[in-house]
C-alpha positions as CSV (number, residue, x, y, z in Angstrom):
1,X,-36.2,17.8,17.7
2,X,-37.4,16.9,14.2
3,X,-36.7,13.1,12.5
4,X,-33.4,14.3,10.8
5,X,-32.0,15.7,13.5
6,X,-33.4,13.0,15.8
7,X,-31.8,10.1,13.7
8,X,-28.6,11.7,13.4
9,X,-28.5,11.9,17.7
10,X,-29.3,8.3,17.8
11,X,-26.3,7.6,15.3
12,X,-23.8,9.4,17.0
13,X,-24.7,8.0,20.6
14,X,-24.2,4.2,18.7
15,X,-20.9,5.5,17.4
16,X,-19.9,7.3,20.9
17,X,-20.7,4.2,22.4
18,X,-18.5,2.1,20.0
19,X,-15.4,3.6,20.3
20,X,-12.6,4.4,17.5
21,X,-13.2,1.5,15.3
22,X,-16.2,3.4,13.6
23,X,-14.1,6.9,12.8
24,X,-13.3,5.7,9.5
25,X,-16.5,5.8,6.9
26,X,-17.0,3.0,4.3
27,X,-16.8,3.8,0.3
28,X,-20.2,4.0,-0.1
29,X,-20.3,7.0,2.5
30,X,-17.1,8.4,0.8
31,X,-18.3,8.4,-2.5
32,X,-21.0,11.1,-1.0
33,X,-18.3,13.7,-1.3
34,X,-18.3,16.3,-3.9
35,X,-21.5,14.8,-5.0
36,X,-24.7,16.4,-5.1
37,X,-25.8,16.2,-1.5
38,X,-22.2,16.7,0.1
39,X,-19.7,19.2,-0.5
40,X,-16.1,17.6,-1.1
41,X,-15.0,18.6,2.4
42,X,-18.5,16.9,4.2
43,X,-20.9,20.2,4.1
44,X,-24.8,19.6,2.9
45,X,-24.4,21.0,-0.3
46,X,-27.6,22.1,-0.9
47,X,-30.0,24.9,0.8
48,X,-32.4,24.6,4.2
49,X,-35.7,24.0,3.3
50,X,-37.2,27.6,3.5
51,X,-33.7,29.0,1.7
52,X,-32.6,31.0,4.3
53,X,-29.3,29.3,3.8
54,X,-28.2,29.1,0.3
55,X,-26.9,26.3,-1.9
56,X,-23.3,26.3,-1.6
57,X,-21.3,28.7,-4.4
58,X,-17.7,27.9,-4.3
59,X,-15.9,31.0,-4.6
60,X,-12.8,31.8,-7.0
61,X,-9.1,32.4,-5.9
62,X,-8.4,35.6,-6.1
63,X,-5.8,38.5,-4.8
64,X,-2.0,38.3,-3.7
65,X,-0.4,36.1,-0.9
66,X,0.7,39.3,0.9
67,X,-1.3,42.9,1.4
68,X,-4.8,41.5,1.3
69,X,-7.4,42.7,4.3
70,X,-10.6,40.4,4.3
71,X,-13.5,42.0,1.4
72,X,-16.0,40.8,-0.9
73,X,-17.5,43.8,-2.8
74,X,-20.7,41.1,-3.7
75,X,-21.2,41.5,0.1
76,X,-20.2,44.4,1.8
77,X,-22.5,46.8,0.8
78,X,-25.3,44.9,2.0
79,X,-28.0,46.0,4.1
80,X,-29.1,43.9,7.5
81,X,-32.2,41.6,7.2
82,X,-33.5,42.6,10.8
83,X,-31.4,43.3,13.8
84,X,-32.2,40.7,16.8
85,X,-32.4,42.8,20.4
86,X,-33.6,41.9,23.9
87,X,-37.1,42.9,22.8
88,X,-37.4,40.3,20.0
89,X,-35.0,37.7,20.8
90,X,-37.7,35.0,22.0
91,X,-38.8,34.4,18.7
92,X,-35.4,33.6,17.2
93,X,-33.9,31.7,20.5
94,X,-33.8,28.5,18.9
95,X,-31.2,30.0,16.6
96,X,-28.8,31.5,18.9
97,X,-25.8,30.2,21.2
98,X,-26.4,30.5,25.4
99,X,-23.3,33.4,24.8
100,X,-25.7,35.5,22.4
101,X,-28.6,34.9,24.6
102,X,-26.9,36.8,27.8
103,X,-25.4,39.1,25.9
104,X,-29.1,40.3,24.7
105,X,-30.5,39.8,28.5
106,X,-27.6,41.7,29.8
107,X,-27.1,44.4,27.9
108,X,-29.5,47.1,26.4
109,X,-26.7,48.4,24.2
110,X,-26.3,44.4,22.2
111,X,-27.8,43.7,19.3
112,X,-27.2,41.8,16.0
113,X,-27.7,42.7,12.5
114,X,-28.5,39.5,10.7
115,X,-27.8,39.7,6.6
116,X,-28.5,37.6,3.8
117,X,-26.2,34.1,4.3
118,X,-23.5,33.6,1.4
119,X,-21.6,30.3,1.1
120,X,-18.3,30.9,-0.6
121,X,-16.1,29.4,1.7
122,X,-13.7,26.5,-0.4
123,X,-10.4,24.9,-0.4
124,X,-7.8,24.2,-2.9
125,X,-8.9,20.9,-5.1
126,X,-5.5,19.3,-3.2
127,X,-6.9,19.6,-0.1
128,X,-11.0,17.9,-1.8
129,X,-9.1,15.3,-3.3
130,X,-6.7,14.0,0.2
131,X,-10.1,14.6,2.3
132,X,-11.6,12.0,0.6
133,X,-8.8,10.0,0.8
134,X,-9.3,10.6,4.4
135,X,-12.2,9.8,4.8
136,X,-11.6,6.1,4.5
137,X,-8.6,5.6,6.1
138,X,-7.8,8.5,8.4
139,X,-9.2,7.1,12.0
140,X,-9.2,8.2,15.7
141,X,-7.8,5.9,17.8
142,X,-8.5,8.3,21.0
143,X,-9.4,12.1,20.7
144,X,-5.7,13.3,20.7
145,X,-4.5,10.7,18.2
146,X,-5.5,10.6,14.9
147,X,-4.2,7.8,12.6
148,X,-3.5,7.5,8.7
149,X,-4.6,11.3,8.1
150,X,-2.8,13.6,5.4
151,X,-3.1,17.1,4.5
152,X,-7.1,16.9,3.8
153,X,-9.6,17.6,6.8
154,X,-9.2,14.1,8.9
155,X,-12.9,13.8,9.1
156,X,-15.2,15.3,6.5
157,X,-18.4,13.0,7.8
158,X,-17.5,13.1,11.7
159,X,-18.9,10.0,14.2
160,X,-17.2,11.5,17.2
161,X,-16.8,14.7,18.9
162,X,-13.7,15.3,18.5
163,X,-13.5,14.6,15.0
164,X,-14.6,18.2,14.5
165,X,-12.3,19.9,16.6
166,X,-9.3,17.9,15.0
167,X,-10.7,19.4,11.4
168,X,-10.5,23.0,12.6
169,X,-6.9,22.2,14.3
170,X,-5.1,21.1,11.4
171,X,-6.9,23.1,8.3
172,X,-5.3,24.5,5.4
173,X,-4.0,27.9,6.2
174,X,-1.4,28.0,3.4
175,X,2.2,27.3,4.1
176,X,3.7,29.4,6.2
177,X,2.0,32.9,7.2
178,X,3.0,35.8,9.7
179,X,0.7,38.2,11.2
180,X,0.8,40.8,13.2
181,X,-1.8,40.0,16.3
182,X,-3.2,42.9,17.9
183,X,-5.2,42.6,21.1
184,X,-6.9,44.3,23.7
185,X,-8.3,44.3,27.4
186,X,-11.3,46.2,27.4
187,X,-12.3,47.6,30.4
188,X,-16.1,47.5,31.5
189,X,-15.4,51.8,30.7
190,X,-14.4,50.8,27.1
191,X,-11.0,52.2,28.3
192,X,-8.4,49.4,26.9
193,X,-5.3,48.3,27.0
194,X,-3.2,47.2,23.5
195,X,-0.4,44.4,22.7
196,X,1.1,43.7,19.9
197,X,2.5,40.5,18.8
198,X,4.4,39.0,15.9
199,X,3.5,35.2,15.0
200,X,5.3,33.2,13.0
201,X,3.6,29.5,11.5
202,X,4.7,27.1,9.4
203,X,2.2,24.7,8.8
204,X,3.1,20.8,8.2
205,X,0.2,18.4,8.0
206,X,-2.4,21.2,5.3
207,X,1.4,21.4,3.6
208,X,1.1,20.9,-0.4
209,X,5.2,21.0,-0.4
210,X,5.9,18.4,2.0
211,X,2.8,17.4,4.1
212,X,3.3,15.5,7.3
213,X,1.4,12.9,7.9
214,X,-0.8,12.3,11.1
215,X,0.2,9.2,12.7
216,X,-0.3,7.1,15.7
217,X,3.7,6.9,16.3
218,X,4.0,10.8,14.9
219,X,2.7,13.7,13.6
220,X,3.9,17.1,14.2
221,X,1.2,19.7,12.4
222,X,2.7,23.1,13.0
223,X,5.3,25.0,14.2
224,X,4.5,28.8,15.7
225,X,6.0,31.6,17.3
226,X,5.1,34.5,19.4
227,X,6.9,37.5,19.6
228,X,5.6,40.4,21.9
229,X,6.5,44.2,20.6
230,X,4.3,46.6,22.7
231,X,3.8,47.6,25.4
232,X,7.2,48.6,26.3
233,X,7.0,46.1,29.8
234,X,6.3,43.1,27.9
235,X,7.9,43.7,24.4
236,X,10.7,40.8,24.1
237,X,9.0,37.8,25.4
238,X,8.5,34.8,23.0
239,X,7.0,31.9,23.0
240,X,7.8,29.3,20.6
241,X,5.7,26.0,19.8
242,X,5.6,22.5,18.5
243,X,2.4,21.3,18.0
244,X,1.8,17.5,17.7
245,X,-0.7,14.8,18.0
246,X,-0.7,13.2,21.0
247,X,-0.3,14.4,25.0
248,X,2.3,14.5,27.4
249,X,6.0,13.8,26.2
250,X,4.7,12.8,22.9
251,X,2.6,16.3,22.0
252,X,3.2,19.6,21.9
253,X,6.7,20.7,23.0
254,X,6.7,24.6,23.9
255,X,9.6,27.0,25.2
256,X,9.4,30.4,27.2
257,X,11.6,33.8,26.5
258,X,11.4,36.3,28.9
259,X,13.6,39.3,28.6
260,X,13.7,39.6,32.5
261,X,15.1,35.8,32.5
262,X,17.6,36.4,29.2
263,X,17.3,32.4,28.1
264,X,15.0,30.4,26.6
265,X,13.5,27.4,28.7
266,X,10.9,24.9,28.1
267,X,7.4,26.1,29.0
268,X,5.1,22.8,29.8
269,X,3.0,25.7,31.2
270,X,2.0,26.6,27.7
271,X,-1.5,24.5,27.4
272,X,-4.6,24.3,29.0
273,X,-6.1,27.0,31.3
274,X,-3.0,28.9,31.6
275,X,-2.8,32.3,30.9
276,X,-1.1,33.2,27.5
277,X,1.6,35.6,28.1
278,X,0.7,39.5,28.7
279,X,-3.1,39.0,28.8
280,X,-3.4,39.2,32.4
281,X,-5.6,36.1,32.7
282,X,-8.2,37.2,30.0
283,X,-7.2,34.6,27.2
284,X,-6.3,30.7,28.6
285,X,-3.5,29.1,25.9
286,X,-5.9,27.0,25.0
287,X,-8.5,29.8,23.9
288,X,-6.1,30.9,20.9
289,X,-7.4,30.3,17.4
290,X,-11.0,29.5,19.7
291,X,-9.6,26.3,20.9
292,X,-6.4,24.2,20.3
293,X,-4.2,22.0,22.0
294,X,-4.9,18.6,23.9
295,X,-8.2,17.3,24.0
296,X,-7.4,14.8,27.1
297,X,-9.4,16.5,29.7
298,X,-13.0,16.3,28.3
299,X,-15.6,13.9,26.8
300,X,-16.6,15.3,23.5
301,X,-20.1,14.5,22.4
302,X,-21.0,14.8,18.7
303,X,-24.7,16.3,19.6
304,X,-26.0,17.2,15.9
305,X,-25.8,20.0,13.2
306,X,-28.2,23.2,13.6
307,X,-29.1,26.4,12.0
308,X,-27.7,28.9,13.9
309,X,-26.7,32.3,13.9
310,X,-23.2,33.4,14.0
311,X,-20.5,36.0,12.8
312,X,-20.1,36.0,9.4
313,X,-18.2,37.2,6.3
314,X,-17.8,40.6,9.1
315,X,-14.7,41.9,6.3
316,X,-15.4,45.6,7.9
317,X,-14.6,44.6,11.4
318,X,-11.7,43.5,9.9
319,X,-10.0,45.4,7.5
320,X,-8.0,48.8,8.0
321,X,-11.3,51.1,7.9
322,X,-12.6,50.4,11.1
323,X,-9.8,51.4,13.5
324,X,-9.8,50.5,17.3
325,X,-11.1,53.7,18.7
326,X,-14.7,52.6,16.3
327,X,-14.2,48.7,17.4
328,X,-14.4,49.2,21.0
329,X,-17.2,50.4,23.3
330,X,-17.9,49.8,27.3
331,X,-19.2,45.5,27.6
332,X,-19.1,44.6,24.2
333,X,-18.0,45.5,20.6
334,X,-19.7,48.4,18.6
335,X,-22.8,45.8,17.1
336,X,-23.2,48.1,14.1
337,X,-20.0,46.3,13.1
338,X,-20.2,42.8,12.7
339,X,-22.2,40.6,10.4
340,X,-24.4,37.9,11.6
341,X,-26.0,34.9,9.4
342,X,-27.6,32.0,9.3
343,X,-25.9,28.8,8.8
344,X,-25.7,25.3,9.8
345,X,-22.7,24.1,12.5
346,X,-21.8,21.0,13.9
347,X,-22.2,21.0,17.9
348,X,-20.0,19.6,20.5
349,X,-20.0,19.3,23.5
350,X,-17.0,18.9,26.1
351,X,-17.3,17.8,29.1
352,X,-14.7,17.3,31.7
353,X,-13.4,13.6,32.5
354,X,-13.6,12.6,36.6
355,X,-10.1,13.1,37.8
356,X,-8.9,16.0,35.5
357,X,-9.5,19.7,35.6
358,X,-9.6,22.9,34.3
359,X,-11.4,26.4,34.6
360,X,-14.3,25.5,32.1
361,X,-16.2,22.7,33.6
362,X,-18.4,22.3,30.3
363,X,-18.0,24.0,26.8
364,X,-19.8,24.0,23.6
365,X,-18.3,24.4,20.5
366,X,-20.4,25.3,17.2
367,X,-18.3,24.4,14.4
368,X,-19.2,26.0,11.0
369,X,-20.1,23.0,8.5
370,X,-18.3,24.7,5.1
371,X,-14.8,26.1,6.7
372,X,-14.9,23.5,9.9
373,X,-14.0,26.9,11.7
374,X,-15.1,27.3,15.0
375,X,-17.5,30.7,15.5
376,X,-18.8,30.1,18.9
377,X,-17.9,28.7,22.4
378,X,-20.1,28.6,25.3
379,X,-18.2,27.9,28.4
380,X,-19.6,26.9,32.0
381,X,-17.8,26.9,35.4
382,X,-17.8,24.3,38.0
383,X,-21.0,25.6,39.3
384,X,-22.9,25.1,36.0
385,X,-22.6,28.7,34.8
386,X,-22.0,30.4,31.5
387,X,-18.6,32.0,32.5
388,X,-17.3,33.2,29.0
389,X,-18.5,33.4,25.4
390,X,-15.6,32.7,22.6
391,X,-17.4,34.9,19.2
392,X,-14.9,34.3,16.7
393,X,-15.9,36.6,13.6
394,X,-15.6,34.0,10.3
395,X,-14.0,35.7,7.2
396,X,-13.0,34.2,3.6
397,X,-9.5,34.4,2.5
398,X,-10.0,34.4,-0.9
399,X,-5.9,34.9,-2.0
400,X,-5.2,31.4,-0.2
401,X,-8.5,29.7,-0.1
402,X,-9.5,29.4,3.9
403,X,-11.4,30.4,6.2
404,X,-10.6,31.7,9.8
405,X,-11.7,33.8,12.8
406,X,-10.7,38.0,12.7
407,X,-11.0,39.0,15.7
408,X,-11.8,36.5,17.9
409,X,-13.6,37.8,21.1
410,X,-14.0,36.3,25.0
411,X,-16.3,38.1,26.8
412,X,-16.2,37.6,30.9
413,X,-19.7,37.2,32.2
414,X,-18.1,37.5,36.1
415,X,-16.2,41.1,35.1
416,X,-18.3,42.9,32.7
417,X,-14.7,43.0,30.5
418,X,-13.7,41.4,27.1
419,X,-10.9,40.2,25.3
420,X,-10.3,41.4,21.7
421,X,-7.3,38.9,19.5
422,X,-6.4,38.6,15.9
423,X,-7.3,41.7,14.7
424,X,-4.4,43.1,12.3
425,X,-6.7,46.7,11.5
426,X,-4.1,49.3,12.2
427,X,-1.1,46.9,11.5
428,X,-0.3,44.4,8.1
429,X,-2.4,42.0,6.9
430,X,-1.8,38.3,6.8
431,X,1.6,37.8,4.6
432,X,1.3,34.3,3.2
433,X,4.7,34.3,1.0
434,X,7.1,34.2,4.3
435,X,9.5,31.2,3.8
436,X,11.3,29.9,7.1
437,X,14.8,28.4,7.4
438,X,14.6,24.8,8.6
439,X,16.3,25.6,11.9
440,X,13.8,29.3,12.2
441,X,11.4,27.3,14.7
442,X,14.2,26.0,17.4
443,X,15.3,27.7,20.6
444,X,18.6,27.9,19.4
445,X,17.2,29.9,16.5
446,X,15.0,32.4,19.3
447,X,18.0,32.6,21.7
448,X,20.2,34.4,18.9
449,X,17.1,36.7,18.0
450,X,16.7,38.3,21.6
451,X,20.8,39.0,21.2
452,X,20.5,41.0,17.9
């Protein structure tokens, strides 16, 4: 471990050890922000020391709220650096996730074409100038309650471990957006299975029009739902979400249409390691957008920030010219697809508390520092195993200003099968100019749809 990287550990264990009272930064550290060694959302502005990672170059908005498929012309024409395979992959270890590692060991097929690492991903200047707000008064009084937060990222310079996690949750996405969500169980073969769902968000706390606060006595960040068109056996079902701060009564509030049932009825079930709806046990509820949901099970440890290398700025796995058929081959995605570079994450690790439980015993989150968007999850079972590997492909959205994961990938060590989500290729792209009645999120609202 060098001195940087050793100093920072030996912080974060003080602040672990502390508790909440130390979420909250002083001026001093504040001021950092938007200077000239921290971008204004907590990233190191500047490059790595050999400048494999570039200075940060905050891109332009660009392109309309609806119609737009993930491209950068700068970009996509590139050529890869090297491609990392089973034969060479001991000399760049120290640079890739336990998932990437297996996938190498396991398969002669995987590889990954590493390119030249861009750094365009920025936010709206609302969203700088309430992060550093934030950063000063937003606090974590335990890892599902954040206090004093608005519409910025809670914590731009994180102490704890789940400060990170709560900065992907409640990002700015725009304000409302629907997508079509195309997914697929793919079959050790490559023979797969499709679903097609509908979602519907309306985002409250990253809300420039009316921004709900986070609070210790409130805070209600989005509101989603889930409607299921294909296949024909599962087309009807919705599922329909509250997401808050907080657990139990006081957090998310969730409600279950199935078209065998004909009635909406509240879903506690929708959390945790669950199966979503229609994936037939290879996505957990909590596993959608890589993780969300209640932190209340784990320990999160804020271990340190890293060069790594993860999917990145991968616009032609997902935009309309590569179609399904290309995407999908036996074990793993086609690897001439997706774009891999170097960057530095944040990683956290979760462990699970004594008393509680749940499928993954241990996960390990790597948490891009510029869009706080997580890339990669390695997750072990209760016998200390890697059990699945969460690849979420990072793209800039240059029409709203965000960054996010399309697709998002779960690859089952025990099976030999994966999980594809989020991809839109053959469908519409993300509409961001969708405006929702007040009472479109209720059940009332969903119980009148199923009728029509």
């Amino acid at each position: 471990m060098n001195k940087r990287l050793s100093v920072l550990t030996g912080a974060l264990a003080l602040s672990l050890m502390s508790g909440a009272a130390i979420a909250k930064v002083s001026a001093e550290e504040a001021e950092r922000l938007g200077g000239d060694e921290l971008t204004p959302v907590g990233a190191e502005r500047g490059p790595n020391k050999d400048g494999t990672i570039p200075e940060w170059q905050p891109a332009q908005r660009r392109g309309s709220l609806s119609g737009e498929y993930p491209n950068d012309p700068r970009i996509d024409g590139e050529k890869p650096l090297f491609t990392i395979t089973k034969a060479n992959m001991a000399q760049y270890a120290d640079k890739l996730s336990e998932g990437h590692k297996h996938l190498l060991n396991t398969y002669d097929s995987y590889k990954m074409n590493v390119y030249p690492s861009h750094r365009f991903t920025t936010w709206p200047n609302e969203i700088f100038a309430a992060t550093k707000v934030n950063a000063t008064q937003c606090e974590m009084l335990d890892p599902d309650t954040p206090n004093n937060c608005k519409l910025g990222f809670p914590f731009p310079i994180p102490k704890t471990g789940a400060e990170p996690v709560w900065n992907h949750k409640v990002k700015w996405r725009g304000e409302a957006v629907t997508r079509y969500n195309n997914q697929m169980i793919v079959q050790p073969n490559g023979d797969y299975q499709l679903t097609k769902l509908i979602e519907d968000v309306q985002f409250g706390y990253a809300s420039f029009k009316n921004p709900i606060p986070l609070t210790k006595d409130s805070g209600e960040f989005l509101r989603y739902l889930s409607k299921t068109v294909a296949p024909p056996r599962l087309a009807g079902t919705f599922i329909l979400v509250h997401e808050k701060a907080g657990t139990g009564a006081a957090g998310r509030q969730a409600w279950l249409y199935s078209p065998g049932l004909k009635r909406i009825r509240r879903a506690p079930t929708v959390c945790c390691d669950n199966p979503y709806e229609g994936t037939d046990g290879h996505q957990f509820y909590d596993q959608v957008d890589m993780f969300n949901g209640a932190l209340e099970r784990y320990n999160w440890k804020l271990v340190g920030k890293k060069e790594m290398y993860i999917p990145y700025n991968s616009n032609r796995i997902a935009g309309p010219q590569t179609k399904y058929d290309v995407m999908v081959k036996p074990r793993h995605l086609n690897q001439d697809l997706p774009r891999y570079e170097l960057h530095r994450v944040w990683v956290v690790e979760a462990d699970i508390k004594a008393g509680t439980s749940h499928t993954f015993k241990k996960r390990r989150y790597y948490i891009d520092e510029d869009g706080w968007t997580i890339g990669m999850i390695d997750a072990y079972d209760n016998r200390d195993q890697l059990y699945q590997f969460q690849e979420g492909h990072i793209v800039f959205a240059y029409n709203l200003l965000t960054a996010t994961t399309i697709p998002e990938v779960i690859y089952h060590f025990t099976s030999g099968r994966y999980f594809i989500t989020a991809t839109f290729n053959e469908d519409k792209p993300i509409d961001a100019t969708v405006q929702f009645k007040p009472d479109y999120f209720t059940p009332a609202s969903v119980q009148k749809m199923t009728t029509k």
